[in-house]
C-alpha positions as a Markdown table, in Angstrom:
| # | Residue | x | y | z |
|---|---|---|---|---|
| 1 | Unk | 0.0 | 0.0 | 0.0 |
| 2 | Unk | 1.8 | 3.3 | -0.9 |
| 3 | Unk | 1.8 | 5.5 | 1.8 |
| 4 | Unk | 0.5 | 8.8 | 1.6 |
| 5 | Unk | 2.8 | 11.9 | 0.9 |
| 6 | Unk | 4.0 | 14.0 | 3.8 |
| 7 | Unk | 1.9 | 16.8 | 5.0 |
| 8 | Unk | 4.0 | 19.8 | 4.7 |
| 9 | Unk | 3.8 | 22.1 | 7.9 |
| 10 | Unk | 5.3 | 26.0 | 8.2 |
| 11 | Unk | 5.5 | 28.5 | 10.8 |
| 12 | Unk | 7.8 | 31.5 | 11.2 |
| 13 | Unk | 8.8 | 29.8 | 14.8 |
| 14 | Unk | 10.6 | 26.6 | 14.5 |
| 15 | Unk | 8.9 | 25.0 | 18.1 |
| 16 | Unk | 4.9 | 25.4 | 16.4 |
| 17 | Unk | 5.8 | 24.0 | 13.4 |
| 18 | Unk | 7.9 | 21.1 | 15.4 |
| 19 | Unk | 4.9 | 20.3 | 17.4 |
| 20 | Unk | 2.5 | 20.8 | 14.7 |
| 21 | Unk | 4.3 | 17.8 | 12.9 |
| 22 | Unk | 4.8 | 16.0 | 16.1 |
| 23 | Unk | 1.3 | 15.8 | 16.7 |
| 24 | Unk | 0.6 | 14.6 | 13.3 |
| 25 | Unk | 2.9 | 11.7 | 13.3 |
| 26 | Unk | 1.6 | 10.5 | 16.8 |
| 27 | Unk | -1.6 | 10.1 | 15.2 |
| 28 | Unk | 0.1 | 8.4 | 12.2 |
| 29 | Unk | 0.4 | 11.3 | 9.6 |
| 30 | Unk | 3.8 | 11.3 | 7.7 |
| 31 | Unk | 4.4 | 15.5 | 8.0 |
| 32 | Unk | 7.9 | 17.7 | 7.6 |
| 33 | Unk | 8.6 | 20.7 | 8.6 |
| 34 | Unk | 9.4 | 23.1 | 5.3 |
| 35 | Unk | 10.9 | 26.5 | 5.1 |
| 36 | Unk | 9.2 | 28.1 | 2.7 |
| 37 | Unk | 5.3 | 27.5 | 2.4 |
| 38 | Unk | 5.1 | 29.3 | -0.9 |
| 39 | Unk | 6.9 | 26.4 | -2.1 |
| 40 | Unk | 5.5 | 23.8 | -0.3 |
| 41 | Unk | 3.7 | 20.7 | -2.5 |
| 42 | Unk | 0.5 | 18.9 | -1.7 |
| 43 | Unk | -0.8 | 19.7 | 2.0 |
| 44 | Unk | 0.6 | 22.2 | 3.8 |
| 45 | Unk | -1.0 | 23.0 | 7.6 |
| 46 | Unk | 0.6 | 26.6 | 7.8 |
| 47 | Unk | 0.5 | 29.7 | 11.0 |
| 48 | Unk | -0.4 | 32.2 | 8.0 |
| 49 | Unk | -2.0 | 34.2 | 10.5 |
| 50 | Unk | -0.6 | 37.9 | 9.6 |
| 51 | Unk | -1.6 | 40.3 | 7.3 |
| 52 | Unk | 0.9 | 39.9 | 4.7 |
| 53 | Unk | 0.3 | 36.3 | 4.5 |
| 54 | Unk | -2.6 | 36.2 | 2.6 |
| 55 | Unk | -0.6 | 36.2 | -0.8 |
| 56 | Unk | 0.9 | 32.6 | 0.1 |
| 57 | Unk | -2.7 | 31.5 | 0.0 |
| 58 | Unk | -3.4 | 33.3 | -2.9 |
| 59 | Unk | -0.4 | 31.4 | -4.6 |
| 60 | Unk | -1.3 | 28.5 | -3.6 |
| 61 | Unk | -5.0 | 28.5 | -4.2 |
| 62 | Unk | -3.8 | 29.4 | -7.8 |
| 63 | Unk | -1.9 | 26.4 | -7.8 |
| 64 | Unk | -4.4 | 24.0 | -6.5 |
| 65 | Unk | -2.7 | 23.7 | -3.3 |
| 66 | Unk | -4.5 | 22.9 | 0.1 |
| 67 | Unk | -3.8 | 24.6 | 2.9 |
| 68 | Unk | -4.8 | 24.5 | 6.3 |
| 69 | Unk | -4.6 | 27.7 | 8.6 |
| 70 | Unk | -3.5 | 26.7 | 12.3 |
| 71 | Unk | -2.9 | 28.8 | 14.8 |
| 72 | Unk | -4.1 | 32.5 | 16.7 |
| 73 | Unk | -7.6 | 33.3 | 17.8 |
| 74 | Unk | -8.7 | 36.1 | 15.4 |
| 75 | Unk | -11.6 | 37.4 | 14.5 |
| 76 | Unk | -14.2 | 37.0 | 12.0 |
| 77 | Unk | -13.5 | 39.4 | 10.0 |
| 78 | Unk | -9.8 | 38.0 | 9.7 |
| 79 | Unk | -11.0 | 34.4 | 9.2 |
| 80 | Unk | -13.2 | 35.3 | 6.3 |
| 81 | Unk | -10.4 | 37.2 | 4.6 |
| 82 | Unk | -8.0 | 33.8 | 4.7 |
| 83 | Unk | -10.9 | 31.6 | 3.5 |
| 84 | Unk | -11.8 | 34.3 | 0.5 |
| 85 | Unk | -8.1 | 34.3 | 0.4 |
| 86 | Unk | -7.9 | 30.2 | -0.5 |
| 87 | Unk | -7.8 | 28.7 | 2.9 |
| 88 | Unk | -8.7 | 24.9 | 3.2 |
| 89 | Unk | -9.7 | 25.5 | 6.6 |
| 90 | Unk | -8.7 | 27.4 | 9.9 |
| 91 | Unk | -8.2 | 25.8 | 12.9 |
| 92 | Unk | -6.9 | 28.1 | 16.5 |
| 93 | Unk | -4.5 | 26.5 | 18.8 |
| 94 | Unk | -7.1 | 26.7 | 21.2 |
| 95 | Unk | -8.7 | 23.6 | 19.3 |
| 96 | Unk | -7.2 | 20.1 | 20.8 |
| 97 | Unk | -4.8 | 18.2 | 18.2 |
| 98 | Unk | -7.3 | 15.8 | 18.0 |
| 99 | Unk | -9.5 | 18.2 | 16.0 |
| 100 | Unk | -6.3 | 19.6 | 14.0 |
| 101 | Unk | -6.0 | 15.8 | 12.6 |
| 102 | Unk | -9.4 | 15.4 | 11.9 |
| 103 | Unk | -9.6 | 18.5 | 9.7 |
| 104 | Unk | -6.2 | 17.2 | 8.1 |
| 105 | Unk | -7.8 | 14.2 | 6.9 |
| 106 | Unk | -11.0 | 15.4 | 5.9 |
| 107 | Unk | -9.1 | 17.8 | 3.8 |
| 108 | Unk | -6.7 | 15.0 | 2.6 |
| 109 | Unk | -9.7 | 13.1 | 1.7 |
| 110 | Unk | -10.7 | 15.9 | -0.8 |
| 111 | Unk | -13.5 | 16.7 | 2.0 |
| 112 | Unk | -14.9 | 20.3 | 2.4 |
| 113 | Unk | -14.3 | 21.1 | 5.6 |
| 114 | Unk | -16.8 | 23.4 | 7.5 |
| 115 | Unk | -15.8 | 26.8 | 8.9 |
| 116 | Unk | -17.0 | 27.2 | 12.3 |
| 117 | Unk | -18.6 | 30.4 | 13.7 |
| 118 | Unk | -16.1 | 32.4 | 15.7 |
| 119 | Unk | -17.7 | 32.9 | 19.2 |
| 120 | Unk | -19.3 | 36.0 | 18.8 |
| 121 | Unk | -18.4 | 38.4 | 21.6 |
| 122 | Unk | -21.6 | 39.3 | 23.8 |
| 123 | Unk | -20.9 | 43.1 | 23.1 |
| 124 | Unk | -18.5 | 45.7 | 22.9 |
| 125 | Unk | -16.7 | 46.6 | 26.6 |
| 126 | Unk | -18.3 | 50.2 | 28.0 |
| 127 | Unk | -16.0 | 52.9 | 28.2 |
| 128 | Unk | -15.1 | 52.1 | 31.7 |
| 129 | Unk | -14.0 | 48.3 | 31.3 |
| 130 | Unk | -11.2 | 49.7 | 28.1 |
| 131 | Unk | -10.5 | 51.7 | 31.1 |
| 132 | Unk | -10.3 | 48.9 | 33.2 |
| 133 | Unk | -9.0 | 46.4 | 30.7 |
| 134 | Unk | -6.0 | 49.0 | 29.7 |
| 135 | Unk | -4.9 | 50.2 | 33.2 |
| 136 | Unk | -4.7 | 46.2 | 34.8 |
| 137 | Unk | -3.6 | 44.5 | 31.2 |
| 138 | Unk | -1.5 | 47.2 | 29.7 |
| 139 | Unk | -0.3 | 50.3 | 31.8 |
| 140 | Unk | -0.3 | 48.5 | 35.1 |
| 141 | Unk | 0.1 | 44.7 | 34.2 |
| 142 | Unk | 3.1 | 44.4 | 36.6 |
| 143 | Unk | 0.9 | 45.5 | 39.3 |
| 144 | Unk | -1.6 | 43.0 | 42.3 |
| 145 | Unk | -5.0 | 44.0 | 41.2 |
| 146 | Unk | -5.4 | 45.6 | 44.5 |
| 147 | Unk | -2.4 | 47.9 | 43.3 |
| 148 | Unk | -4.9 | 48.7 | 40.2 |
| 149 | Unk | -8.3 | 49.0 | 42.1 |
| 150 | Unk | -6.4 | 51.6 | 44.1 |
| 151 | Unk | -4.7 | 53.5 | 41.0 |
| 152 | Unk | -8.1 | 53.3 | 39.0 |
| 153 | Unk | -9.9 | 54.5 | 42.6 |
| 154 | Unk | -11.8 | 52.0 | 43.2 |
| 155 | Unk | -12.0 | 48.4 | 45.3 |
| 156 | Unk | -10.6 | 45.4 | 44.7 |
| 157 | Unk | -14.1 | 43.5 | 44.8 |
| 158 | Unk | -15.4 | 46.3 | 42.1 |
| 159 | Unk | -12.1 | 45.8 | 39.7 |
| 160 | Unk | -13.1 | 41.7 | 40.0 |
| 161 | Unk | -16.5 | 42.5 | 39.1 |
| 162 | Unk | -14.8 | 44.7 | 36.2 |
| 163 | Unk | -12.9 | 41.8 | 35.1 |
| 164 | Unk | -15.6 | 39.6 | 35.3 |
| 165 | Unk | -17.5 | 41.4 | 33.2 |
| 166 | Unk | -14.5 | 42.1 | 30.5 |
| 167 | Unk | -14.2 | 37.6 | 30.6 |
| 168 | Unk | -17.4 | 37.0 | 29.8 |
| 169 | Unk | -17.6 | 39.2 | 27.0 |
| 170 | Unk | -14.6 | 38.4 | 25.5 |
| 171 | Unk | -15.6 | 34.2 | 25.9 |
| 172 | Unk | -13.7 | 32.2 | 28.8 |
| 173 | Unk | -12.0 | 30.4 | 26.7 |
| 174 | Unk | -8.0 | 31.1 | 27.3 |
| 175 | Unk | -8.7 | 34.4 | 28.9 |
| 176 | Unk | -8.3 | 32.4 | 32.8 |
| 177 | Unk | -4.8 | 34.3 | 32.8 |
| 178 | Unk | -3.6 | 38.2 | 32.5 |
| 179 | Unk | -1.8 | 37.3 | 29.3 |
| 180 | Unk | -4.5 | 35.4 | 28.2 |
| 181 | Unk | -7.1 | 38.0 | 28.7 |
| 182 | Unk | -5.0 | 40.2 | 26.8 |
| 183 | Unk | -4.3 | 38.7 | 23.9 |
| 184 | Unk | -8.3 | 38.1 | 23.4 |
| 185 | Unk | -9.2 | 41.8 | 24.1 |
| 186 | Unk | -5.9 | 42.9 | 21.6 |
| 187 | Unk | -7.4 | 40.3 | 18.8 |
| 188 | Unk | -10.6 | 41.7 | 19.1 |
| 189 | Unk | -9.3 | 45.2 | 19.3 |
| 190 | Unk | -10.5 | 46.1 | 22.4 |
| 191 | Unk | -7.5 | 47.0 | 24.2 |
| 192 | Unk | -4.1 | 49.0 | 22.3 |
């Protein structure tokens, strides 16, 4: 039985794409790590997640190439533009490998795979949690939250309720830690 090529797998930082193929072979998927997605043949899972990346997709759609988006959380907007673009399919890394190798072979199969709906945020933060959100993520990120509360002149128990508030409208998911919480609110624009 010949054995399927080797999934092609890119990032701009050596350890993602390491672990990206490391997952895939432990779930018995030949991959290699290549330097140069543009150039990459058959399947390539790629982190083309900035704004000048879109033109490798565009090549590569040209060229009938698959390729698979991994990696980021980013926003709707932003996910559209790299299916338009030619994306196979996006997956974040807040997705367990499981589902990265699923998507893999339903794309290897010749499969359409579906995009998910991005978790829409419940609504924009008020003018007080950007406030909030810049003084304890950004200006004052060093600082105990009792060190903000007192800097933005209020209690602790009312900059909890603040953050709190910021959590569940940016979605739970990976936003249990400072850096976390930040990297959410900066996707979605919310903090600068």
């Amino acid at each position: 039985m010949p054995s399927s090529p080797a999934v092609a797998v890119w990032s701009p930082w050596c350890l993602h794409a390491d672990a990206v193929a490391g997952v895939l072979a432990e779930y018995g998927i030949s991959a290699e790590v290549v330097d140069d997605p543009a150039a990459a043949q058959g399947l390539l899972v790629a982190e083309l997640v900035g704004a000048d990346d879109l033109h490798v997709l565009e090549a590569r759609r040209r060229g009938e190439l698959p390729t698979i988006v991994w990696g980021g959380t980013l926003p709707v907007p932003r996910v559209a533009a790299l299916r338009d673009a030619g994306a196979s399919a996006y997956v974040t890394l807040l997705h367990a490998p499981r589902e990265l190798v699923a998507v893999v072979r339903q794309v290897q199969d010749g499969q359409r795979v579906a995009w998910p709906g991005c978790e829409a945020p419940v609504g924009a933060l008020t003018g007080r949690e950007r406030e909030v959100a810049q003084a304890y993520l950004v200006q004052w990120a060093d600082g105990t939250r009792a060190e903000v509360a007192t800097r933005l002149g209020m209690s602790e128990r009312t900059l909890k309720v603040h953050i709190a508030n910021i959590r569940a409208k940016a979605g739970h998911r990976g936003t249990g830690t400072r850096d976390g919480l930040l990297r959410t609110l900066t996707v979605r624009g919310w903090v600068g």
